[in-house]
LUMKOL-524112 format. One record per residue (C-alpha): x, y, z. Coordinates in steps of 0.5 Angstrom, whole numbers, padded with zeros to 4 digits, always signed. Each point is the difference from the previous one (the first is absolute). Layout:
N
XYZ;...
END
This chain:
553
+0177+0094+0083;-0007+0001-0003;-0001-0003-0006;-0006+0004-0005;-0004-0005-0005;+0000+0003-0008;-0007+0000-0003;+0002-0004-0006;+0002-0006+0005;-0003-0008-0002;-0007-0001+0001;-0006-0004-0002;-0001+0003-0005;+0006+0000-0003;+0003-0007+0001;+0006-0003-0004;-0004-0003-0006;+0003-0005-0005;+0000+0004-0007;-0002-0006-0005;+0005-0002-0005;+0001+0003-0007;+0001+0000-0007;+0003+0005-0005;-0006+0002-0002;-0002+0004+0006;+0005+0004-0001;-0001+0006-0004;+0006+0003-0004;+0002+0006+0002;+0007+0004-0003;+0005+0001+0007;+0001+0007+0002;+0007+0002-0002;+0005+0002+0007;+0005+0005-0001;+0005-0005+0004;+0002-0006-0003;+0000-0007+0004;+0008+0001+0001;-0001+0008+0002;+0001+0001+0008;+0000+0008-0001;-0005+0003+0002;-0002-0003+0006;-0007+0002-0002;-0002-0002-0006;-0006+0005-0001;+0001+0005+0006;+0003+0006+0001;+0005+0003+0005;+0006+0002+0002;+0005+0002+0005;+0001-0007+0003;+0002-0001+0007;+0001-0007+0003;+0001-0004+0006;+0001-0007+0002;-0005-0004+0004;-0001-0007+0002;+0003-0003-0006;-0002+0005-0005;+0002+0007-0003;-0006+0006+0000;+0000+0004-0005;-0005+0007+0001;+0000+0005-0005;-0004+0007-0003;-0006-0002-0002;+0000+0003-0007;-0005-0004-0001;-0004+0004+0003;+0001+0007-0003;+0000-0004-0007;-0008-0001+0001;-0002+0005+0004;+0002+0004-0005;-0001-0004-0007;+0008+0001-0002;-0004+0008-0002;+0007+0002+0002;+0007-0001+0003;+0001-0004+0006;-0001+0006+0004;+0000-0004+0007;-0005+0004+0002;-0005-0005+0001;+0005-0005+0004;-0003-0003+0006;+0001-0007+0001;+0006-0004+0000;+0001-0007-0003;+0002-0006+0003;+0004-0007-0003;+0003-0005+0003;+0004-0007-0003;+0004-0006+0002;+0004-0001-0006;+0000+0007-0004;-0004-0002-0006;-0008-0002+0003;-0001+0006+0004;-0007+0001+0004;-0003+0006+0000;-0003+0002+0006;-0005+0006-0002;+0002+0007+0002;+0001+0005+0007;-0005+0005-0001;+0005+0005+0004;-0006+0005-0001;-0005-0002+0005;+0006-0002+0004;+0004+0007+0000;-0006+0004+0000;+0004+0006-0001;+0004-0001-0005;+0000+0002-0008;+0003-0006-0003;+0004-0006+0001;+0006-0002-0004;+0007-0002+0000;+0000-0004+0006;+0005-0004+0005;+0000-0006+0005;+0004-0003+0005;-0002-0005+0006;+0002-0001+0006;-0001-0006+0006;-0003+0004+0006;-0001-0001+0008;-0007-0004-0002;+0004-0005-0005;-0003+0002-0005;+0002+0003-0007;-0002+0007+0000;+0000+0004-0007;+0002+0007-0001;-0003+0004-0008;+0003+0006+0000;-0003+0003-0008;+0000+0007-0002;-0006+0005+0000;-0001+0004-0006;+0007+0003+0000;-0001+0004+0007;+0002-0006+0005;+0001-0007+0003;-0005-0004+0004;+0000-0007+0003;-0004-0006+0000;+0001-0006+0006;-0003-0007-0001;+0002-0007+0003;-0001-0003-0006;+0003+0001-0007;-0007+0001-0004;-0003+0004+0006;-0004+0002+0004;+0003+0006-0001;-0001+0005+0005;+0002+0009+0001;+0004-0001+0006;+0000+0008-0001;-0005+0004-0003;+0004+0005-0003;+0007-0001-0004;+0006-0002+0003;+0004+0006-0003;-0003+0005-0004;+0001+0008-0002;-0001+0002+0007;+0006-0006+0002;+0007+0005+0003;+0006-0002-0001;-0001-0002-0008;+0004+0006-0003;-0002+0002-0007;-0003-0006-0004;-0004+0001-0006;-0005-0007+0001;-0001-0004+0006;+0000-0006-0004;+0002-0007+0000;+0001-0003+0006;+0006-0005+0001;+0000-0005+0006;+0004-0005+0002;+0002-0004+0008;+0007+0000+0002;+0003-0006+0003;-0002+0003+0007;-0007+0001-0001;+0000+0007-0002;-0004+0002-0005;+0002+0006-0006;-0003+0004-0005;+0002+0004-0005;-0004+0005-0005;+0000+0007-0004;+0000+0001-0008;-0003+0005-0005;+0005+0005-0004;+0006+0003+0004;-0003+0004+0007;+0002+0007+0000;+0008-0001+0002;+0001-0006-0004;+0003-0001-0007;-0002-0005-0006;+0006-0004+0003;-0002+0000+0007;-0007+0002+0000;+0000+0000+0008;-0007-0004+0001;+0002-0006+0002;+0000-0002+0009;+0000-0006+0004;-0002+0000+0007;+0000-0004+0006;-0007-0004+0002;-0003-0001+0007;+0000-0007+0004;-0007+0000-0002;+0001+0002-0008;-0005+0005+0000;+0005+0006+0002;+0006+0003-0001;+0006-0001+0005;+0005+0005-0003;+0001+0006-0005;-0001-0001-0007;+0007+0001-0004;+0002+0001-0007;+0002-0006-0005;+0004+0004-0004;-0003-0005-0007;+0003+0002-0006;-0006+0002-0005;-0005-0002+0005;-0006+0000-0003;-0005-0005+0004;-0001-0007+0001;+0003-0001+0007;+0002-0007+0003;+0003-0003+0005;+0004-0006+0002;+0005-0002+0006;+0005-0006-0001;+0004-0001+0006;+0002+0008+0002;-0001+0003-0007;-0006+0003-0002;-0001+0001-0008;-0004+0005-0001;-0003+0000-0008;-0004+0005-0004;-0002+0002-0007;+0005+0005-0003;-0003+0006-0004;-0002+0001-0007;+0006+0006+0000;+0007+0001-0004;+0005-0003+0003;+0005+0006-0002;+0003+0001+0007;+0001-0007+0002;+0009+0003+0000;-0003+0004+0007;-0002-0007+0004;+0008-0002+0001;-0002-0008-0003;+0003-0004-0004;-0005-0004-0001;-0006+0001-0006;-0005+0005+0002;-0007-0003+0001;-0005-0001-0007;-0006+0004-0002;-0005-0002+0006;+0004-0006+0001;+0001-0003+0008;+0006+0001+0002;+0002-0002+0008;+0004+0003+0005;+0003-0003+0007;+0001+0002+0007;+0003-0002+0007;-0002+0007+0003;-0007+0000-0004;-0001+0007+0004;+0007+0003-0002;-0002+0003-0006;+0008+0000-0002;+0000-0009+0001;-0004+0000-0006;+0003-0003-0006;-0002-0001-0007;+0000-0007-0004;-0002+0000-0006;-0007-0002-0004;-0003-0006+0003;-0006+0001-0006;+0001+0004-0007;-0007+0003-0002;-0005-0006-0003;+0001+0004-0007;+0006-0003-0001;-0002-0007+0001;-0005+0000-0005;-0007+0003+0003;-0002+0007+0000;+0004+0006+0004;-0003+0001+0006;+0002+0002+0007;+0001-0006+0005;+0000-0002+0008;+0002-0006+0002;+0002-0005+0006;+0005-0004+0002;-0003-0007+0003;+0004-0005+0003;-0004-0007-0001;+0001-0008+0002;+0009+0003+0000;-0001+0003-0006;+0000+0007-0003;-0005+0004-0004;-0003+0006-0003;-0006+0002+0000;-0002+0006-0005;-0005+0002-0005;+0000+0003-0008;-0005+0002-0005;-0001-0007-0003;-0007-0002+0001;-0003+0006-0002;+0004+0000-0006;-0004-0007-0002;-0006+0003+0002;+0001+0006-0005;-0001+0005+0006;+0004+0006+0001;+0000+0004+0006;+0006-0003+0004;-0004-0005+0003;+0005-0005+0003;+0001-0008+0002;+0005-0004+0005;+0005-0004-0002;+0006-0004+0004;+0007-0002-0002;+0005-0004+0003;+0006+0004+0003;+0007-0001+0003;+0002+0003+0007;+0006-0001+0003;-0001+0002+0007;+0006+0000+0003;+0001+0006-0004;-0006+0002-0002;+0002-0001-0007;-0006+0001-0005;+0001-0004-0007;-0004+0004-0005;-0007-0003-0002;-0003-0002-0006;-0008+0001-0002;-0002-0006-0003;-0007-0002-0001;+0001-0007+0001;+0000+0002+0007;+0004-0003+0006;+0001-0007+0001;-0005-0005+0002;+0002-0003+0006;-0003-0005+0003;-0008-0002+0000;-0004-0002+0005;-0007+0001-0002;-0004-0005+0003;-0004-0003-0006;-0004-0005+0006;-0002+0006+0005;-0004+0006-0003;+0004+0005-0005;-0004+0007-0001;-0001+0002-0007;+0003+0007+0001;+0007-0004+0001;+0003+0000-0008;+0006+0002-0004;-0004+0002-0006;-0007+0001-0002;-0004+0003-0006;-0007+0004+0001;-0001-0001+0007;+0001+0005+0006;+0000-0001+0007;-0005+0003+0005;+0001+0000+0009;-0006-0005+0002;-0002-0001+0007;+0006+0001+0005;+0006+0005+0000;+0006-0004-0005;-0005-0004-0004;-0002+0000-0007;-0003-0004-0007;+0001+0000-0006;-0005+0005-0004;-0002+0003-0006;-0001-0007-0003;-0002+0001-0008;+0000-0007-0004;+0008-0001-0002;+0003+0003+0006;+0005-0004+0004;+0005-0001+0006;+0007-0003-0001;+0003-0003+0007;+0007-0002-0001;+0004-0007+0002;-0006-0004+0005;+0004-0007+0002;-0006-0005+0000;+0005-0004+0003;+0000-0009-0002;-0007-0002+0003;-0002+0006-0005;-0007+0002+0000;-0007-0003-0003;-0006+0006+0002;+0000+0007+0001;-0004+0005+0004;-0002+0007-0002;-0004+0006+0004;-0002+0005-0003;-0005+0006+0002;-0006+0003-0004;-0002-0001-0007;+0001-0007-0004;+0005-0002-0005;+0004-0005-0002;+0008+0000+0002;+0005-0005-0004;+0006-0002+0003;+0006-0002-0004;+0008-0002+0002;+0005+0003-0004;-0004+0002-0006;-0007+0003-0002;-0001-0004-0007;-0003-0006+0000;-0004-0004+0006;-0001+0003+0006;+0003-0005+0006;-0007+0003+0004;-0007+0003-0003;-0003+0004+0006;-0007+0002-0001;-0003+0004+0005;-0007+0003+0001;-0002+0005+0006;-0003-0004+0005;+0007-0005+0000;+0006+0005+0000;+0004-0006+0004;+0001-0005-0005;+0005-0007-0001;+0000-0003-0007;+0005-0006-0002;+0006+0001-0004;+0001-0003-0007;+0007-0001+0002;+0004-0003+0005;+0005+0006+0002;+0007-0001+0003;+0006+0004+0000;+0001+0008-0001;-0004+0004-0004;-0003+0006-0002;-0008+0001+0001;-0004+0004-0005;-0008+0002+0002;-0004+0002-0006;-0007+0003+0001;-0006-0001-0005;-0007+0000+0001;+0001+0007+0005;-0008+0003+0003;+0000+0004+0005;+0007+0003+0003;+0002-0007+0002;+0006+0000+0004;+0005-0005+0001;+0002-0001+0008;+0005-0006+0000;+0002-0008-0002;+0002-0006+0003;+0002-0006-0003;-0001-0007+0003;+0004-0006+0000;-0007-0005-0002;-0006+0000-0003;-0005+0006+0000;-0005-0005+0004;+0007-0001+0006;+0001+0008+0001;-0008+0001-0001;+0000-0005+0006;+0007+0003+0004;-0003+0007+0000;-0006-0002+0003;+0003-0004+0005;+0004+0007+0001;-0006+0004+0002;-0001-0006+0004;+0006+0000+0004;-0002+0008+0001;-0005-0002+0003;+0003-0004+0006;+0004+0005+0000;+0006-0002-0003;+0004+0006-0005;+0005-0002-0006;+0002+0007+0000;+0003+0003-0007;+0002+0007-0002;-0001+0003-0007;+0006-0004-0003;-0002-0006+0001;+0005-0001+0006;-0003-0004+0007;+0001+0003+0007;-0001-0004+0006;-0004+0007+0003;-0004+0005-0003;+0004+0007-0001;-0001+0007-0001;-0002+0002-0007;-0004-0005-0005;-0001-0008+0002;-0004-0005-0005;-0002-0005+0006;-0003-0005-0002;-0001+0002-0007;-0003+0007+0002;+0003+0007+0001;+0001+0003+0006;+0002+0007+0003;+0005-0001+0007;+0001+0007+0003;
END
């Protein structure tokens, strides 16, 4: 493997330096911005950025979340007009351990990847052990309505490649039948390693019906995933409108779908005994014979429409994910552009615990809270380097990509801003001093446990020539608690890349850092990746050895 050194990595002229110690008086007042989420709120997984349409995988003990990136039309555009999706090119990228602390690791700029393409929404994920023995993960996502292409990588946060250099299937793609919209792929990996992907949406095709609109496949994939290995047959969905996905438990597949905004007045005609499907609501079917169009059986809702639930009517797309032996649904509402007083149908991804039966395939209806999923366990490391973009809400702030594919720091830095990290377990040794890496700018950063009123546990100023600073805590800090970092004094675009805290005083981690790059230096490696877990051996994608960022491809 060959490792590339980032630009910002330590250097003599940006040693660690001891910040002195302070006094009330050196820090200003300042009023904290005000969050849309509240410190219990687990939905939206973001707290300040749009996006939509979520798909999921799980990898190395954590869940990746991607999305439509309505962020991207919303500043392209200046909320002028509606989400038209016209501006969408990248996708986004999150990932967690315990569903409440999510990192964001930046976007996928499909549009310089897929070169031909119009735009990129709605995309779809699976991943699959290859004869390398390595991980390879496969993007489907749709193309302006007109097609659907693909992305390969061996890493969950790229590099991602065009495998193809065209879609994978298109208007010019035979054996599709009368379909309205090429849209909405749906891919999941049967027991055997097969890979399947479902598509199609829009208004009933010209031999459809409002009951049947006739647009929904399922195809066959090739043994490499970027090809198709049968005929493309019909899932007769009842009031399909878009939204595809897929699962496979055992020999059932489940497909599920946005059901359409249409009168339910012929439902009599579909033979069920069962309720016909909500106004765009996420009903499912299952099959033993996926290309047998007559297998296909209807089962009810999985999901009503997020209006009944208390956030803004609007169209859904949702996934079902498997993670650490339970079941979740990952899906997006209108709720965050509601706080923001922004119309124009600009959406944000949420998650929710649900139930699986997966003898039967049986699916209990889910309820949309904004308390979100459960937290599960914690294993943030507060003693190795957490990045500043991994949090469960914040307040001013953004995120911006930073040197390497998957990275980010926190941006947009306004005195009064702030980021909010869940349940961080300090353990019973504790810790005494705290290191800081910021990048650009100066300012101030004030660390505070559980509150934000009264003293801060550290008070971090930070100059530009020293953006790697340790200071003392003003507290001994054991046990679990959560973690506020307020910005003051902000200059100059100041931007916060990570933290660590150490079990002794700010002189004792002073030293063992320099002992660190010493240690570098005779060749020895303490090799760590972006959550703070160490690694015998450098792996692809972003290592901290010895206390820099490395980028192993």
């Amino acid at each position: 493997m060959k490792a590339y050194t980032l630009l910002y990595l330590l250097s003599m002229s940006c040693l660690p330096v001891m910040a002195q110690s302070t006094t009330d008086d050196d820090i200003p007042d300042y009023t904290l911005t005000e969050a849309y989420k509240t410190a219990t709120m687990g939905n939206p997984l973001s707290p300040w950025m749009l996006c939509a349409d979520p798909t999921a995988v799980e990898y190395d003990g954590r869940l990746y979340v991607y999305g439509t990136n309505d962020q991207q039309e919303y500043e392209t555009t200046g909320n002028a007009s509606n989400n038209t999706y016209g501006r969408i090119r990248q996708l986004v990228m999150f990932s967690s351990e315990d569903l409440v602390n999510w990192t964001h690791h930046g976007t996928i700029d499909v549009g310089s990847i897929c070169t031909w393409i119009g735009t990129s929404w709605a995309p779809s994920i699976a991943s699959r052990v290859e004869a390398d023995g390595r991980t390879h993960f496969y993007m489907y996502f749709t193309n302006s309505a007109s097609g659907i292409g693909v992305m390969t990588s061996t890493s969950p946060v790229g590099p991602w490649r065009d495998p193809l250099g065209r879609a994978l299937i298109d208007g010019r793609t035979p054996g599709r039948g009368q379909q309205s919209n090429i849209i909405d792929p749906g891919v999941a990996i049967d027991d055997n390693g097969v890979g399947w992907l479902t598509f199609g949406g829009g208004d009933p095709n010209s031999s459809g019906s409002n009951l049947i609109p006739g647009n929904a496949r399922i195809v066959k994939l090739g043994s490499n995933m970027i090809s198709l290995a049968s005929d493309m047959v019909e899932i007769p969905a009842p009031y399909h409108f878009e939204a595809n996905e897929l699962n496979i438990i055992g020999d059932k597949f489940i497909f599920s779908y946005s059901s359409n905004w249409g009168t339910r007045n012929d439902w009599g005609q579909y033979k069920s005994s069962l309720s016909a499907p909500g106004t765009c609501s996420i009903p499912y079917m299952v099959s033993t014979d996926p290309l047998n169009r007559d297998s296909w059986v209807y089962k009810g809702d999985v999901v009503t429409n997020p209006g009944t639930y208390g956030y803004p009517w609007g169209n859904n797309h949702t996934h079902m994910q498997k993670f650490r032996g339970n079941w979740y649904l990952v899906y997006h509402t209108h709720w965050l552009a509601q706080k923001k007083g922004m119309s124009g149908g600009y959406r944000s991804i949420a998650i929710n615990r649900m139930v699986v039966q997966e003898a039967s395939a049986r699916i209990s209806k889910v309820t949309m809270t904004s308390n979100g999923a459960p937290a599960l366990t914690n294993t943030i490391n507060p003693y190795e380097f957490v990045q500043a973009e991994t949090m469960a809400n914040c307040a001013g702030v953004t995120t911006e990509n930073y040197s390497v594919r998957g990275n980010t720091v926190v941006a947009s830095l306004d005195p009064g801003d702030w980021t909010y990290v869940r349940n961080i377990d300090f353990g019973s040794e504790g810790a005494d001093s705290i290191t800081t890496r910021t990048i650009g700018g100066s300012g101030q950063i004030l660390v505070f446990a559980d509150r934000t009123s009264g003293d801060p546990i550290a008070v971090v100023n930070i100059a530009t020539a020293h953006p790697i600073n340790i200071v003392p805590l003003r507290t001994h800090l054991t046990g679990r608690h959560n973690l506020y970092f307020v910005f003051t004094k902000v200059k100059s675009k100041m931007r916060f890349d990570s933290y660590k805290f150490h079990h002794g005083s700010a002189a004792d981690a002073i030293r063992s850092i320099n002992a660190a790059d010493a240690t570098d230096n005779h060749g020895g490696q303490s090799i760590y990746d972006l959550r703070g877990v160490k690694h015998d051996s450098q792996r692809p994608g972003i290592n901290i050895i010895n206390g820099k960022k490395i980028l192993v491809i």
